[in-house]
C-alpha positions as CSV (number, residue, x, y, z in Angstrom):
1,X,-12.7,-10.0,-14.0
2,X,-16.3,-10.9,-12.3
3,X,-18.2,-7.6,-11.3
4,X,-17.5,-6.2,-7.8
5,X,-21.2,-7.2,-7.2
6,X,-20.1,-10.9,-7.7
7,X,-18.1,-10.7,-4.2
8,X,-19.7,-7.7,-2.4
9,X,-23.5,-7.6,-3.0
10,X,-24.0,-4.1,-3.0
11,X,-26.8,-3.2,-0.5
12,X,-27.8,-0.4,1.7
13,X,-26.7,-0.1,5.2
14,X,-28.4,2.1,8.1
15,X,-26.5,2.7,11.5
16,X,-27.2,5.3,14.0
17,X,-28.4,7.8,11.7
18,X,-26.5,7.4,8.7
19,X,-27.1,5.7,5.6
20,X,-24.9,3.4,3.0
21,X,-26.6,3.3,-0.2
22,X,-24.7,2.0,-3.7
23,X,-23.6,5.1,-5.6
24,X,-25.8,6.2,-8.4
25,X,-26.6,9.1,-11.2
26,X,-29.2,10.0,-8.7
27,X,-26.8,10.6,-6.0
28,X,-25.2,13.9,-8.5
29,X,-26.8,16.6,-7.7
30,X,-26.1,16.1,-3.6
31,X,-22.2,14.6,-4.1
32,X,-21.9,18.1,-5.6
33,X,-23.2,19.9,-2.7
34,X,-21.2,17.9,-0.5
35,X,-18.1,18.4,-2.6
36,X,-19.2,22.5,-2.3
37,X,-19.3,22.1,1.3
38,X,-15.5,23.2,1.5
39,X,-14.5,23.3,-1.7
40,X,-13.1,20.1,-0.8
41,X,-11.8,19.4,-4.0
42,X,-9.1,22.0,-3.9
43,X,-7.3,20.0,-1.4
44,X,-4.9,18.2,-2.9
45,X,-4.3,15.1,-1.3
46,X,-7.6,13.9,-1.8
47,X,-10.1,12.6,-4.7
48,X,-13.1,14.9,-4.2
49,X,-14.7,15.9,-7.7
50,X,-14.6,19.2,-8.4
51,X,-18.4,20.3,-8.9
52,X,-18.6,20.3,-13.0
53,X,-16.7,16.8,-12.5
54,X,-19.1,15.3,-10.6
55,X,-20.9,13.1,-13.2
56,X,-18.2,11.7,-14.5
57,X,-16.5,10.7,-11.2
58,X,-19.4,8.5,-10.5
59,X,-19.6,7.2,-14.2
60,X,-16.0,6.1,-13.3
61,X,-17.6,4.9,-10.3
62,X,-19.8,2.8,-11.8
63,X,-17.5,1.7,-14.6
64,X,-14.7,0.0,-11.9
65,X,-18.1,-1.7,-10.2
66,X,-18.8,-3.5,-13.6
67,X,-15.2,-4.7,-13.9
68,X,-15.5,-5.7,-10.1
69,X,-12.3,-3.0,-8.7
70,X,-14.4,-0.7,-6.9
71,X,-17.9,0.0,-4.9
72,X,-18.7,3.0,-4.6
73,X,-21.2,4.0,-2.3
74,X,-23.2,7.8,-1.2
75,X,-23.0,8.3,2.5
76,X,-26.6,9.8,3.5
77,X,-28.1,11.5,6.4
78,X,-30.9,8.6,6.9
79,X,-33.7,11.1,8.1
80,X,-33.4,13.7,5.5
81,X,-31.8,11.7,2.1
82,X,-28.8,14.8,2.5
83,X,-25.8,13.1,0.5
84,X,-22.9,13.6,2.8
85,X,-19.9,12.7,0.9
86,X,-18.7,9.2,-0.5
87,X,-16.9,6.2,0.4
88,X,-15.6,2.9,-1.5
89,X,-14.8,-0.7,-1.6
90,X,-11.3,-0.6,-3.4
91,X,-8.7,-2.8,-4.8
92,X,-10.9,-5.6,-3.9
93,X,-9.5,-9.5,-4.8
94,X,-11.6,-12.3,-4.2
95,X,-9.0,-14.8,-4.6
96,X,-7.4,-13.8,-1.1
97,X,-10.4,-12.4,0.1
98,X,-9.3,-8.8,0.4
99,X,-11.2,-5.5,-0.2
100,X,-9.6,-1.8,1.0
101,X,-11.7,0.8,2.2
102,X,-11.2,4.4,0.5
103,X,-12.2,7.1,-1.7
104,X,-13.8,8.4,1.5
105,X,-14.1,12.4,1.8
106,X,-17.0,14.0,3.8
107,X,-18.7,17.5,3.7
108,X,-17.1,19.9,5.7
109,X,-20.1,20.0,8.1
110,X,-19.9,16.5,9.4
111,X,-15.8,15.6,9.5
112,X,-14.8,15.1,12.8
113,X,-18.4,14.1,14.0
114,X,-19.1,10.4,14.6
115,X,-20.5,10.0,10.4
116,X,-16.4,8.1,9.7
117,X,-16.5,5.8,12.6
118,X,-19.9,4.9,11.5
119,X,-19.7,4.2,7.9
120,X,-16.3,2.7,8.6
121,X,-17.9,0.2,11.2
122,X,-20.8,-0.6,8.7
123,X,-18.1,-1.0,5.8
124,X,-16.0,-3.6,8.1
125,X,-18.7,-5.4,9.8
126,X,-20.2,-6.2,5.9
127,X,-17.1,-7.2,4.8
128,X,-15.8,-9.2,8.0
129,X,-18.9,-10.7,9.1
130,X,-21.0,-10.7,5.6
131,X,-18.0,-11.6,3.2
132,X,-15.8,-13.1,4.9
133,X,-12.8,-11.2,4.2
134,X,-10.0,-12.3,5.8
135,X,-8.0,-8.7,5.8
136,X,-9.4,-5.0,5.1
137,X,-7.0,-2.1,3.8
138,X,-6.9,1.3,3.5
139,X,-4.3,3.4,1.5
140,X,-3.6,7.3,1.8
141,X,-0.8,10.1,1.1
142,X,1.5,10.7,3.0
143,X,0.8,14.5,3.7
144,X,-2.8,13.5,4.2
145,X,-1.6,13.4,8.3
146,X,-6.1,14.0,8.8
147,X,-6.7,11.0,7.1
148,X,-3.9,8.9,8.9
149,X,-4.9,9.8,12.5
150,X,-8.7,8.7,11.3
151,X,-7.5,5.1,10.2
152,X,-5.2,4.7,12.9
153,X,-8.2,5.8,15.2
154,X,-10.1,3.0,13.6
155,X,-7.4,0.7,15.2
156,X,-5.5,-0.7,11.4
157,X,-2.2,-1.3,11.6
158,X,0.5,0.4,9.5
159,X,2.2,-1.7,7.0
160,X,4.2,0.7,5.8
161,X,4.7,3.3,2.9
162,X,5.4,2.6,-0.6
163,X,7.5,5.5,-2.3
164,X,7.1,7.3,-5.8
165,X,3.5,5.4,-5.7
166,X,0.6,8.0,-7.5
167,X,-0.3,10.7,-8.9
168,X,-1.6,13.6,-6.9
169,X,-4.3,15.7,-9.0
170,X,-1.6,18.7,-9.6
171,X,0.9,16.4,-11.1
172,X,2.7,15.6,-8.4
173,X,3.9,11.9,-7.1
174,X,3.0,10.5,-3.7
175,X,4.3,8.3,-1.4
176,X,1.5,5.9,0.2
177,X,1.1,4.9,3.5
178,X,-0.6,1.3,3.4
179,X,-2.7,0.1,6.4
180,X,-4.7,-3.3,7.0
181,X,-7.0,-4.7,9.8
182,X,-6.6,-8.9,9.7
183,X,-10.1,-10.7,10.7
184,X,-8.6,-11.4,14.0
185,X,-8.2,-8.2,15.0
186,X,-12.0,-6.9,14.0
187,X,-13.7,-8.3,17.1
188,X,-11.5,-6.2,19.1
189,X,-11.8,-3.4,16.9
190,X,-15.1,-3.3,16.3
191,X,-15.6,-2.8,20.6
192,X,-13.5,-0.2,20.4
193,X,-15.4,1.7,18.0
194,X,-19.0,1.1,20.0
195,X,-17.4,2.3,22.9
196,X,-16.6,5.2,20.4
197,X,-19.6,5.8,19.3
198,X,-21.4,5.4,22.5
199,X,-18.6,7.6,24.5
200,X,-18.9,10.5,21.8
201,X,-23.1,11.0,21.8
């Protein structure tokens, strides 16, 4: 399989404060503190690394970027380089020009501020209007009811949910409720989430 690079050149993106930048080593040291910021990883619906961990998630990272599954990226406070959390390119398949959107968790500080609905319209403009993609999807459990309200927010469409699906870090197997956004839809979408962000200053 190509490298994700191949498909989605990885660069960085800057909107209203908040930064996009291709995940790294260099990025360790503030992913932990943003992990710390909650002890997010204690939640268990969601993929944050717990703090002695935090190498090694982006190693894996960096690994699914060289056989072209995953882009990670740090999510950064623009003015001050603070690493805020973490998001992806997922799942991503060239042939039908797909990518999903996830791995996405956030300090405690900044969730429910406007940092999602900004990395998430960066992440869809690039891959709408850059790459062409003709559909973008997200994926998430199906007690994780934060994360569901936040992607139907975005304006994606439920699909539906596919049972007995993953693993859940204590051993446990989810279900999976699958969205998508088609490349139709985006235009309207992506008004919706100016008037958003423009609303909520």
């Amino acid at each position: 399989m190509p490298s994700a690079d191949a498909f989605i050149q990885p660069q960085i993106q800057r909107e209203r404060g908040v930064r996009l930048e291709p995940l790294a080593l260099e990025h360790e040291a503030g992913l932990r503190a943003a992990a710390t910021d909650g002890q997010l990883w204690k939640l268990r619906v969601t993929s944050v690394p717990e703090p002695q961990q935090t190498r090694a998630y982006i190693e894996t990272a960096l690994q699914l970027r060289a056989e072209g599954s995953r882009l990670a990226f740090a999510v950064i406070e623009d003015a001050t380089g603070t690493v805020l959390g973490s998001t992806s390119y997922h799942d991503i398949v060239p042939a039908v020009r797909r990518v999903e959107i996830g791995y996405t968790w956030y300090a405690r500080r900044v969730q429910r501020t406007h940092v999602n609905t900004v990395c998430k319209l960066m992440m869809m403009r690039h891959a709408f209007e850059t790459i062409g993609c003709a559909v973008v999807g997200w994926r998430t459990d199906n007690f994780n009811y934060a994360s569901q309200r936040a992607i139907e927010r975005l304006g994606a469409k439920k699909d539906g949910v596919t049972r007995h699906h993953a693993l859940r870090r204590d051993g446990t197997v989810r279900d999976t409720v699958m969205y998508s956004l088609l490349a139709g839809e985006w235009p309207e979408v992506r008004a919706h989430l100016l008037y958003l962000l423009e609303r909520d200053k």
